[in-house]
N, C-alpha and C positions, 0 to 999 in steps of 0.2 A: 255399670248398673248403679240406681241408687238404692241404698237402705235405707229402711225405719231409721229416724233417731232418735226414739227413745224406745229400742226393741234391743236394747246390748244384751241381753238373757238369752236371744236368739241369733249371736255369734257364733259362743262354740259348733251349735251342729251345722251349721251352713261353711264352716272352716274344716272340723272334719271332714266333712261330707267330700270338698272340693282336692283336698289331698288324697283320698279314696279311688275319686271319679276319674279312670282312664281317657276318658275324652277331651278331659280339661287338661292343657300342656302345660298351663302358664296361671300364674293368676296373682294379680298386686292391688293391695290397700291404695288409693292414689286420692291426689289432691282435688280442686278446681270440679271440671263435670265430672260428675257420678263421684262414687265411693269405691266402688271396686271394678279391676278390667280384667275379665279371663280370654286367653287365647286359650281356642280348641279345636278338634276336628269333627265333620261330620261326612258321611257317605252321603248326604242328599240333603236337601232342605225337607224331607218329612223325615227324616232323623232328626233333624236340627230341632224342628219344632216340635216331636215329640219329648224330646229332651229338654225343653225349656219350660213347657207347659209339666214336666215333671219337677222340673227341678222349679218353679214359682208354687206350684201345689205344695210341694214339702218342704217347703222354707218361708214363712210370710214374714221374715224381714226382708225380703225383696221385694221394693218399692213400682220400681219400672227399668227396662232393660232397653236400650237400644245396639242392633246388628251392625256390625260394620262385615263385608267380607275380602277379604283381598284377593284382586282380581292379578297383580300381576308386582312379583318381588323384586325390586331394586335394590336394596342388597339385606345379606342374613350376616349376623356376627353374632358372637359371644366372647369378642376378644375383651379385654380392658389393658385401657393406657396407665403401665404403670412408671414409667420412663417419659421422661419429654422428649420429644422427637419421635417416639412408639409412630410405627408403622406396621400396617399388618400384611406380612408376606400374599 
C-alpha cells in the first residue's frame, strides 16, 4: 500500500492498529512500490473488503492499496542462513 507523505502524525495509530489486528499476520515498512506490505487472512472476499474499506476509513494516511492473493505456495520458510553452506532439513 502507499502512504501520505506528509501525514507522519498518522503513523503511530495505523502501526498500532496493525499489531492489534488479528487478521493481519505479517506486515513491513518496504522500499521501491508502495510503502507498506501486509500479509493477512480472510474467510471470503466480503470479509476482505469489508475489512479494507474499514481499515482505509480509519486511517487516511492510506493512500491506495493494491490485492495480491496467492493462489498456490511454492515454498514457506522462516529458516535464516546463518552458516555458509546452511541448508534446511
Amino acid at each position: 500500500m502507499e502512504l501520505e507523505r506528509d501525514r507522519h502524525d498518522l503513523l503511530p495509530p495505523l502501526q498500532a492498529w496493525i499489531a492489534r489486528e488479528a487478521a493481519i499476520q505479517n506486515a513491513w515498512f518496504v522500499t521501491g512500490r508502495g510503502d507498506l506490505v501486509l500479509s493477512m487472512t480472510a474467510a471470503s472476499i466480503e470479509s476482505f473488503d469489508a475489512f479494507m474499506e474499514r481499515m482505509l476509513a480509519d486511517h487516511r494516511v492510506i493512500r491506495k492499496y493494491t490485492t495480491s492473493v496467492v493462489l498456490k505456495t511454492l515454498k514457506r520458510s522462516l529458516a535464516v542462513a546463518l552458516e555458509p553452506g546452511f541448508r534446511q532439513a
